[in-house]
N, C-alpha and C positions, 0 to 999 in steps of 0.2 A: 504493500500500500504506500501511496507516495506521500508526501509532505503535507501537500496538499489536503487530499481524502484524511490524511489524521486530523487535520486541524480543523476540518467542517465537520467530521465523524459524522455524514448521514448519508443515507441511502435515497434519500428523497429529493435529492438535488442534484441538475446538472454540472459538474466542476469541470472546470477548462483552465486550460493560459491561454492569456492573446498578449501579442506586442501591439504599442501603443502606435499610430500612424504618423508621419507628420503635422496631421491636421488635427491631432489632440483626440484622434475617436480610436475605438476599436472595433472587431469584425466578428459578429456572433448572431448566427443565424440567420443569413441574408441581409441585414441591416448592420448600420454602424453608429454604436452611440457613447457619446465623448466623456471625457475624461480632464481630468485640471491639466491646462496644457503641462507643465511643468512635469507630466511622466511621458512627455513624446517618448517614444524608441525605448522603453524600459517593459519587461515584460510583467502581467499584473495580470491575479490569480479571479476566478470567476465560478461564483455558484446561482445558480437560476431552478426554480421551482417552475417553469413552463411561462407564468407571469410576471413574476418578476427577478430582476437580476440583481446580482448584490457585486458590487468590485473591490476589491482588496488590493494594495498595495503588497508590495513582497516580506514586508513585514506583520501582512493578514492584519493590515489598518483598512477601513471601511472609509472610500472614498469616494463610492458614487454609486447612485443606485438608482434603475430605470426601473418603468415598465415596459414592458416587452411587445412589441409592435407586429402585428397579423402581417403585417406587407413584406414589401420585397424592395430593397434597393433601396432605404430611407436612411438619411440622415437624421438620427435623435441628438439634439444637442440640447443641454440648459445651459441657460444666461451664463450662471455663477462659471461656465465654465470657457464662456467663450474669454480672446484675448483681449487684454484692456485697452482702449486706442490710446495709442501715444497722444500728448498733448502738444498741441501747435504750440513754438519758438512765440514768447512774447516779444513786442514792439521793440521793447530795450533788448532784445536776444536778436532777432533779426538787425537792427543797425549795430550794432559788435558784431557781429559775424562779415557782415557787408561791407561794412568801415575797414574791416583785419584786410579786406582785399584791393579796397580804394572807392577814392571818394566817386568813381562813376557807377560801382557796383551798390555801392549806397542809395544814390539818384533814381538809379534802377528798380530798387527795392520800392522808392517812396512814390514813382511813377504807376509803380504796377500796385499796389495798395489803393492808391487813388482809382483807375482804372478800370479794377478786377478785385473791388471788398469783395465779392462772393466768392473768389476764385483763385486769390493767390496766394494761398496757405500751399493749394497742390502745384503752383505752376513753383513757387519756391522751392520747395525738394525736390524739381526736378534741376533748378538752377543749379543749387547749392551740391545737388550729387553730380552735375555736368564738373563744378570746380575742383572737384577732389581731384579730374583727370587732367588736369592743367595748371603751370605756375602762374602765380598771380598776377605776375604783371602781362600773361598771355588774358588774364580772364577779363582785368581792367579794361586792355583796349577793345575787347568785344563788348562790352559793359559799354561802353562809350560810344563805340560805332551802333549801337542797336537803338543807343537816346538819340543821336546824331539824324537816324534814318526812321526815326520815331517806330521801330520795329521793338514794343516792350513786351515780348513776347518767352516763350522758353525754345518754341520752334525756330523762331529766327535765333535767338544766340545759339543752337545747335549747331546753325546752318554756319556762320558764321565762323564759329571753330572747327567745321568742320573742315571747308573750306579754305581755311586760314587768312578769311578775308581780311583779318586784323591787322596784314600784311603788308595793303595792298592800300597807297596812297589814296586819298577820295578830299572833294570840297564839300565843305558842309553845307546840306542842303538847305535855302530858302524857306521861307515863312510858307508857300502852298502847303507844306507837310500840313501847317495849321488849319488850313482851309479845306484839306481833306483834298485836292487836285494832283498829290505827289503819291506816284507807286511805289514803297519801296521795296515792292516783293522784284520789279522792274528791275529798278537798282542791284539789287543782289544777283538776278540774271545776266547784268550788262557786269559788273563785277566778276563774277564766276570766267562770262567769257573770255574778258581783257585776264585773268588768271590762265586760264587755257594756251590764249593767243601767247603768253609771257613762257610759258613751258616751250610749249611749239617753238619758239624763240631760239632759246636756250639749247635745245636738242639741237636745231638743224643749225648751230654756230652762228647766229644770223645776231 
């Protein structure tokens, strides 16, 4: 008799082990129903009377317990157990972070807040995780060129490092940007090209 079976000592129950999934649930009879994330990938002992199920940690601690679902292919999850969302960077965290990379990464920030309140908590972590791949005074001049060409976006600074337009001489465009009459999706095409033309260049000794 294994460990297990001694420690429940009954006949009247289903006992199993499941490993925990990355998504915090485990796999027991067609269905998969969660677990505190913090036992992902640890294996945890299981008795079930047909209704409901009892979950034990490996030290046969009780730490979660469902009831047991007729279907097929369901996710059971409770609240208590889903992940806690991280909390957005406050005002003073976001200008320290932005400031640490220069003052057009700052401007950037206080552009797109104005812009996009409902939306740039998300377009921020995509900025702030584009930075990690670049030194800072590569991120500044795209920070610059993106307010420059009024492009306060996370897909235009992509484009921009991706490109390495931050390279690549330009005059700062005219008041239309304000008036809504300047494309700068344009700009970054007639850029992109004159980058092409400049390689092309370069290769053929020209």
């Amino acid at each position: 008799m294994g460990e297990t079976q001694k420690y429940f000592k009954s006949q009247t129950y289903d006992i199993a082990k499941r490993t925990v999934n990355t998504y915090s649930h485990i796999y027991y009879r067609y269905n998969y129903y969660s677990v505190p994330e913090k036992y992902i990938s640890e294996k945890l002992n299981i008795r079930s009377n047909g209704n409901i199920m009892e979950i034990y940690d490996s030290s046969f601690n009780l730490i979660a317990t469902h009831e047991l679902s007729q279907l097929k292919g369901e996710f059971i999850t409770k609240e208590s157990h889903k992940p806690k969302m991280k909390k957005n960077p406050t005002d003073s965290e976001y200008t320290t972070m932005t400031l640490d990379i220069g003052e057009s990464a700052y401007l950037f920030y206080k552009r797109l807040r104005k812009e996009k309140p409902a939306s740039y908590h998300r377009v921020m972590r995509g900025v702030m995780s584009l930075s990690k791949g670049y030194p800072k005074e590569t991120m500044e001049l795209a920070f610059k060129r993106a307010i420059d060409f009024n492009c306060i976006s996370y897909s235009s600074l992509k484009s921009i490092l991706k490109n390495e337009l931050y390279n690549i001489p330009y005059d700062k465009p005219d008041s239309p940007i304000a008036l809504g009459f300047y494309n700068p999706l344009r700009a970054y095409d007639e850029m992109t090209d004159i980058k092409a033309d400049m390689k092309t260049d370069i290769m053929s000794g020209e």
